[in-house]
C-alpha positions as CSV (number, residue, x, y, z in Angstrom):
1,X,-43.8,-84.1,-28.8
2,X,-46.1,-84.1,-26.0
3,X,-47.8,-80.8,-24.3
4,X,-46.0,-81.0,-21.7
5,X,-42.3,-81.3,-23.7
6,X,-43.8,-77.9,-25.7
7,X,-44.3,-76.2,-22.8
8,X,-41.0,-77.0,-21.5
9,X,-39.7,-75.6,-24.6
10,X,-41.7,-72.8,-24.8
11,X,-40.4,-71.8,-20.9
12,X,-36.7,-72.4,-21.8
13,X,-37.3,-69.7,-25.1
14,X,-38.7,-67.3,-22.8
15,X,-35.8,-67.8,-20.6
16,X,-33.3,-67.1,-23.0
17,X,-35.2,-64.4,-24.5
18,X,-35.2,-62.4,-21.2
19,X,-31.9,-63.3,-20.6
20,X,-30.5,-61.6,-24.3
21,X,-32.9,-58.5,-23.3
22,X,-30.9,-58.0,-20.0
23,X,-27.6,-58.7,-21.8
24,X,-28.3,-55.8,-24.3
25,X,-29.9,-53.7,-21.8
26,X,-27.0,-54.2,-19.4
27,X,-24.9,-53.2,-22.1
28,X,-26.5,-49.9,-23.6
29,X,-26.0,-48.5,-20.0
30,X,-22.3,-49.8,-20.2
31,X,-21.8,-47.9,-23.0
32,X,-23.8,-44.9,-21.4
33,X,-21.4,-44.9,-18.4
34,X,-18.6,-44.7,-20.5
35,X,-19.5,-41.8,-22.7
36,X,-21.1,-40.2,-20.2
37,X,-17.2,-40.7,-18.2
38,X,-15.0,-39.7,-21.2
39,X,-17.6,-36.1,-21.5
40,X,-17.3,-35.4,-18.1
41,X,-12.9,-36.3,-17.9
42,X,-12.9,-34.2,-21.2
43,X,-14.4,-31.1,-19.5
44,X,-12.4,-31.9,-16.1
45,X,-9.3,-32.0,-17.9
46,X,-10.3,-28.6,-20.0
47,X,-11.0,-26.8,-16.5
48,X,-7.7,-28.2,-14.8
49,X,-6.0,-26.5,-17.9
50,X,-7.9,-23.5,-17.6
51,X,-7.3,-23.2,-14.1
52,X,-3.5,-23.8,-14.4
53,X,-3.1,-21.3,-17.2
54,X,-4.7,-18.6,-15.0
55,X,-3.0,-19.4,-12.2
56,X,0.2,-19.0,-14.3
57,X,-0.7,-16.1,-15.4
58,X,-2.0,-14.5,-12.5
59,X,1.9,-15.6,-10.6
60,X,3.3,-14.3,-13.5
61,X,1.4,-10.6,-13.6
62,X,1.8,-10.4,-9.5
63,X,5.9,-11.3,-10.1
64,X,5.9,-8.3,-12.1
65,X,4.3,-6.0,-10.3
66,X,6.4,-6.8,-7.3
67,X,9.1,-7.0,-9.1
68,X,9.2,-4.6,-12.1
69,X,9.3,-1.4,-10.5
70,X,11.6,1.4,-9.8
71,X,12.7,3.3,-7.0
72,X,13.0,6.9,-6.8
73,X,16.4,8.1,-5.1
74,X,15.9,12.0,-5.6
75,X,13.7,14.9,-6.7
76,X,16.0,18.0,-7.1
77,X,14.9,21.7,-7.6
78,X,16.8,22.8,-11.1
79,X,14.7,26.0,-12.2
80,X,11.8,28.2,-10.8
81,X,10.0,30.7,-13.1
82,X,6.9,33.3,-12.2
83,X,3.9,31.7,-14.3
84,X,1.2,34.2,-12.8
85,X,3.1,37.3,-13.7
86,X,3.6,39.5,-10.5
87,X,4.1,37.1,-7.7
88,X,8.1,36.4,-8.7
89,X,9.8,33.3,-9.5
90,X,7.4,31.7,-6.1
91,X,7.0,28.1,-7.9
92,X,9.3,25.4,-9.2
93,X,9.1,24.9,-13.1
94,X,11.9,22.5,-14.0
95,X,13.1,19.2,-11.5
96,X,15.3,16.2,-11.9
97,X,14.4,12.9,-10.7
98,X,16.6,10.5,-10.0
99,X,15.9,7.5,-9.6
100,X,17.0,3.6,-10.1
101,X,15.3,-0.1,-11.1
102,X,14.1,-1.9,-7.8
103,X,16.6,-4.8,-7.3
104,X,15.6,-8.5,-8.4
105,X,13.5,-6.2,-11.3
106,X,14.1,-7.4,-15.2
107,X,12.6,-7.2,-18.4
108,X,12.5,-3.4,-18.2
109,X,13.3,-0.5,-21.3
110,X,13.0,3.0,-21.0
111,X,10.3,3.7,-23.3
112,X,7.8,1.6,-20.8
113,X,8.7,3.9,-17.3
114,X,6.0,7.1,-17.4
115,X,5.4,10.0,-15.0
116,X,2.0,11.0,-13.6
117,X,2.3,14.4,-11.4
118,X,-1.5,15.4,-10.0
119,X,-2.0,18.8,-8.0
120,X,-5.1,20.5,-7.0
121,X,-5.8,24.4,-6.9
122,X,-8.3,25.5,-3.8
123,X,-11.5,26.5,-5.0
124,X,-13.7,25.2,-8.0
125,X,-10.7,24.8,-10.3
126,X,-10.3,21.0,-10.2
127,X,-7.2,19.3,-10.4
128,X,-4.2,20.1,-12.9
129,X,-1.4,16.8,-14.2
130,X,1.7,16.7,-15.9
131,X,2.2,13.1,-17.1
132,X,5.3,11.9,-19.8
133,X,8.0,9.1,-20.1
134,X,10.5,9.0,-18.0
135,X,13.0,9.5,-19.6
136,X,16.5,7.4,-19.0
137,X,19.3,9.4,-18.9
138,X,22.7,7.9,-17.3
139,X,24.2,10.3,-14.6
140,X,27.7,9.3,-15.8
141,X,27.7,11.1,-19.3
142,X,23.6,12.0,-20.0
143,X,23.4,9.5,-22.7
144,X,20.0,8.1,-23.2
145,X,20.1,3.9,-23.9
146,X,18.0,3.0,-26.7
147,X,14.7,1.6,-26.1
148,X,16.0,-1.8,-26.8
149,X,17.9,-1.5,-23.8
150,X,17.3,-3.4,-20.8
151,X,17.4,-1.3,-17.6
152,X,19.7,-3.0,-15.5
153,X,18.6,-3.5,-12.0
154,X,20.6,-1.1,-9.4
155,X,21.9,1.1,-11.8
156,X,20.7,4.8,-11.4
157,X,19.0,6.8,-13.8
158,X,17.9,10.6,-13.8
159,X,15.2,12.3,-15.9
160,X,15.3,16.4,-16.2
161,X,11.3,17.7,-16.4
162,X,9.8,20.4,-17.7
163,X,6.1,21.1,-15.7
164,X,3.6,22.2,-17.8
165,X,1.9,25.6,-17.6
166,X,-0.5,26.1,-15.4
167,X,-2.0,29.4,-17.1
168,X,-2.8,27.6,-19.9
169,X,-5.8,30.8,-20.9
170,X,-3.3,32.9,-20.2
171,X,-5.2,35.2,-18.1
172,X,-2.6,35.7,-15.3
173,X,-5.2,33.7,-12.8
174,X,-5.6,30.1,-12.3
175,X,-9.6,29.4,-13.1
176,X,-11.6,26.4,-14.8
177,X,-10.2,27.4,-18.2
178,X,-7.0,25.9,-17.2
179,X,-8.3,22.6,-16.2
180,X,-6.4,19.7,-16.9
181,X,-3.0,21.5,-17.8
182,X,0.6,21.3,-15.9
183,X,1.4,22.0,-12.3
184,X,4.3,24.6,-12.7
185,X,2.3,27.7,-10.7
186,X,1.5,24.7,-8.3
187,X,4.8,24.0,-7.3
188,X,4.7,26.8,-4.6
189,X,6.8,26.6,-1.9
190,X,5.1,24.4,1.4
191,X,3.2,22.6,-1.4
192,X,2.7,18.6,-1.4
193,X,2.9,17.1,-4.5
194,X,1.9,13.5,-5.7
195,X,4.4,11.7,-8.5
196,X,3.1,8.5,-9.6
197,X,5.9,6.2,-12.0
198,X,4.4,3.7,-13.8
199,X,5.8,0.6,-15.3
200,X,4.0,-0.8,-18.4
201,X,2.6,-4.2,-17.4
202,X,5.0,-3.7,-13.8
203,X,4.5,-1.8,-11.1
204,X,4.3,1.5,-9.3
205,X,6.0,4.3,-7.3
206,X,4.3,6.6,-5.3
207,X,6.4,9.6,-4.4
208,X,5.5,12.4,-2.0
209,X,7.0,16.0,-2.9
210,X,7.4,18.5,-0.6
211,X,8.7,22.2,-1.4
212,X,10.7,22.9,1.3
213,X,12.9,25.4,-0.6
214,X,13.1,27.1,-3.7
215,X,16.6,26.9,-3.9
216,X,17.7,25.3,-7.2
217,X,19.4,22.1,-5.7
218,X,17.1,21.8,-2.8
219,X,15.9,18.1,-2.5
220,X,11.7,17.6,-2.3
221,X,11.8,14.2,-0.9
């Protein structure tokens, strides 16, 4: 073979040996791409889940909010009493609500409705609550469904309460020992009272009470 046929030949080798170098080069970053592309649709795709399961369950907590609530028809004077000795029966102590599922509501038992009554003395002495369960009771007969019972939508309920004692020391005086007991002695008449009722995992009802009358049977709505 002559020098000039080996050099030939030694050119073509280095050729091909450049050409299988790009080949395999070319192809690690083929391979690259595509796991890099299956990492990144893995963690798109886990997102878009994420984000759709929120979004469900954001549509399906607002739903029942709207949705799961009731509405209060009635708050009825049924019995006054004279907590701070002296002053006479001046204060309601007993009260029915009446009240009734919001319509298009569902998915709704009585032991998940609850009462939150707030008042506040003048002074230093803070605020006083009664809170409970709203009871169910049908007006037809007073029979109380079972909590396995779905509350039908549109059908009215009333629940008979008992306000706690204000005087809880009883001292005869409302001061910062009583803190945090029930609004009875606060049920004066020209008082405003705030009733919150409180679905579990629904909605809520604020209701305004004003004592216009002490008259057993006077309305406070």
């Amino acid at each position: 073979m002559s020098g000039k046929d080996r050099i030939a030949n030694e050119r073509n080798n280095m050729n091909d040996n450049e050409s299988g170098s790009i080949g395999i080069g070319a192809m690690i970053v083929f391979i690259a791409l595509i796991l890099v592309a299956a990492v990144a649709s893995t963690i798109i795709i886990k997102t878009a889940e994420e984000l759709q399961q929120n979004a469900e369950q954001t549509s399906s907590d607002t739903r029942q909010q709207i949705s799961g609530k009731v509405s209060v028809v009635d708050v009825i004077v049924t019995g006054t009493a004279d907590t701070l000795v002296g002053n006479g029966e001046d204060h309601v102590s007993t009260l029915d609500v009446v009240w009734r599922v919001s319509s298009g509501s569902a998915g709704i038992y009585p032991n998940e409705i609850s009462y939150y009554i707030s008042c506040e003395v003048s002074g230093a002495v803070g605020a006083f609550f009664d809170t409970g369960q709203l009871t169910a009771l049908n007006l037809t007969d007073n029979s109380q469904p079972a909590n396995s019972f779905e509350l039908s939508a549109g059908n009215t309920y009333y629940t008979s309460i008992t306000l706690g004692t204000a005087d809880s020391a009883d001292n005869n005086i409302l001061d910062t020992n009583d803190a945090g007991t029930g609004c009875d002695a606060l049920f004066t008449q020209g008082a405003d009272i705030n009733m919150r009722i409180v679905v579990d995992g629904g909605g809520e009802t604020v209701a305004e009470l004003k004592v216009d009358s002490l008259t057993l049977g006077s309305s406070m709505m």
